[in-house]
C-alpha positions in Angstrom: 104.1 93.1 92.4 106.6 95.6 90.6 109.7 93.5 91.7 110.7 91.9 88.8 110.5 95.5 86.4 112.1 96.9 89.4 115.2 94.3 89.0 115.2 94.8 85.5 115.4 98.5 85.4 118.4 98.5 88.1 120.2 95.9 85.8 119.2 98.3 82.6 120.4 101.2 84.7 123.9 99.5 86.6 124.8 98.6 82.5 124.8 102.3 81.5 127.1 102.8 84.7 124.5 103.9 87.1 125.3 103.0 90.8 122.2 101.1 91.8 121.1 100.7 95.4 117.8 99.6 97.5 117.4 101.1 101.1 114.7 99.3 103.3 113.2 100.4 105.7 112.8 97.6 109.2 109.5 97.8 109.2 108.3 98.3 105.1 105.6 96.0 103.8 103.0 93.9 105.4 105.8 92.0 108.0 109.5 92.9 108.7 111.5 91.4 106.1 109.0 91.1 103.0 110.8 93.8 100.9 113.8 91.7 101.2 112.1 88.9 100.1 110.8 90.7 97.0 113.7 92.0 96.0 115.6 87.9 96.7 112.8 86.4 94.4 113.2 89.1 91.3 117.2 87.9 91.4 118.1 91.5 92.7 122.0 90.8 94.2 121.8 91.0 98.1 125.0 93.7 97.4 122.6 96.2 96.2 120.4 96.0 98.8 121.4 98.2 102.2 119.1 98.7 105.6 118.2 102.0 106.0 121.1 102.5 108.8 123.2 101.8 106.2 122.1 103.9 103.2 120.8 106.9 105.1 123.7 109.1 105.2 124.0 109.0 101.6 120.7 110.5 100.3 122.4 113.9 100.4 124.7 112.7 97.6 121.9 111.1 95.6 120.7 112.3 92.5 117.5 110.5 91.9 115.6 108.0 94.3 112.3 106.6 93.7 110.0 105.4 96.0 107.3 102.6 95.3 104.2 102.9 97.5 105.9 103.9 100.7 104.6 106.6 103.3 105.5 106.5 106.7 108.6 104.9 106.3 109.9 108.0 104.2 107.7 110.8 105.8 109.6 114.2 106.8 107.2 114.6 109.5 109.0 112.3 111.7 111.4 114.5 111.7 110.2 117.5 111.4 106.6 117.9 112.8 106.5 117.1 116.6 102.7 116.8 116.6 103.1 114.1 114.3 102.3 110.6 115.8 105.1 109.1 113.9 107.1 111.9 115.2 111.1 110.3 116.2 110.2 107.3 114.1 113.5 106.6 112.2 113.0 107.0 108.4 114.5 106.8 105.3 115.4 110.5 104.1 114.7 110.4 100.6 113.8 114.1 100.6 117.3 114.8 101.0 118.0 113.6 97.2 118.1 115.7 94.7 115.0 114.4 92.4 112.6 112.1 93.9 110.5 110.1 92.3 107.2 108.8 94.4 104.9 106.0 92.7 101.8 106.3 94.3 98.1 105.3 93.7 95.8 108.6 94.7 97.1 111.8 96.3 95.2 111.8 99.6 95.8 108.6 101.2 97.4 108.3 104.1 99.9 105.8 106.2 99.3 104.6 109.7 99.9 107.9 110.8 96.9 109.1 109.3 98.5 112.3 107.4 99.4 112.8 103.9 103.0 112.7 103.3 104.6 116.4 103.6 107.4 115.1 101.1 104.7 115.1 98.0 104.7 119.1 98.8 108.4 119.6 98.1 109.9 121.5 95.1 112.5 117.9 94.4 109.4 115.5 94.5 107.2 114.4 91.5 104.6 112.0 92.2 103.6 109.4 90.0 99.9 108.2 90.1 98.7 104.8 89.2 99.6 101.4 90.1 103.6 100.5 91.1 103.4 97.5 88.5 102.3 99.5 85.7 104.5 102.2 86.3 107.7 100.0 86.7 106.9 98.4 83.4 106.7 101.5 81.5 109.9 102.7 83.5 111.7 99.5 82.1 110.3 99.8 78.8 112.2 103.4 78.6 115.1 102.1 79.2 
């Protein structure tokens, strides 16, 4: 339960004149919604968050988007690999940013789709291993 670092360190980040926004994905977490909910219970201002219709466009203009303990949801292979079973799945396109951040447990673990994630692979993504919670605290305590 990283939500509450996470809330802090877009506050830390909008006070050094950062734009700040969250892009959910419909179907993220364990039920449609929960992210949402997350994100309402840590105080985070409903402007800042956006629907992944909303926010997708702009991942070519973004210079640094991290991702907590998504796969699926953010996997180039829906787009790009027509064997995939996820393949024409609508996704967030955080590969299209110019650094990405991914907070993830173990390399090697896989979504529903039952591959690894081909955006771990590319030269703009840095993976960070160990648990979301621990990492967002460190993450705000930088700041």
């Amino acid at each position: 339960q990283a939500q509450f670092a996470v809330a802090d360190i877009a506050k830390k980040l909008k006070a050094m004149g950062k734009k700040v926004r969250f892009g959910i994905h419909p179907v993220a977490g364990r039920m449609p919604g929960q992210l949402n909910v997350l994100l309402a219970e840590a105080s985070v201002p409903y402007d800042m968050v956006f629907e992944m219709d909303e926010i997708n466009d702009d991942f070519d203009d973004t210079d640094v988007t991290i991702v907590i303990g998504a796969s699926d949801t953010v996997s180039s292979a829906a787009e790009d690999d027509p064997n995939c079973s996820i393949y024409g799945m609508p996704v967030l396109r955080v590969w299209k940013s110019k650094n990405v951040f991914v907070s993830k447990r173990t390399i090697g673990s896989t979504g529903y789709a039952g591959m690894e994630n081909p955006i771990l692979y590319k030269e703009n993504v840095e993976v960070v291993l160990g648990d979301a919670h621990d990492t967002c605290e460190a993450l705000r305590s930088a700041l």
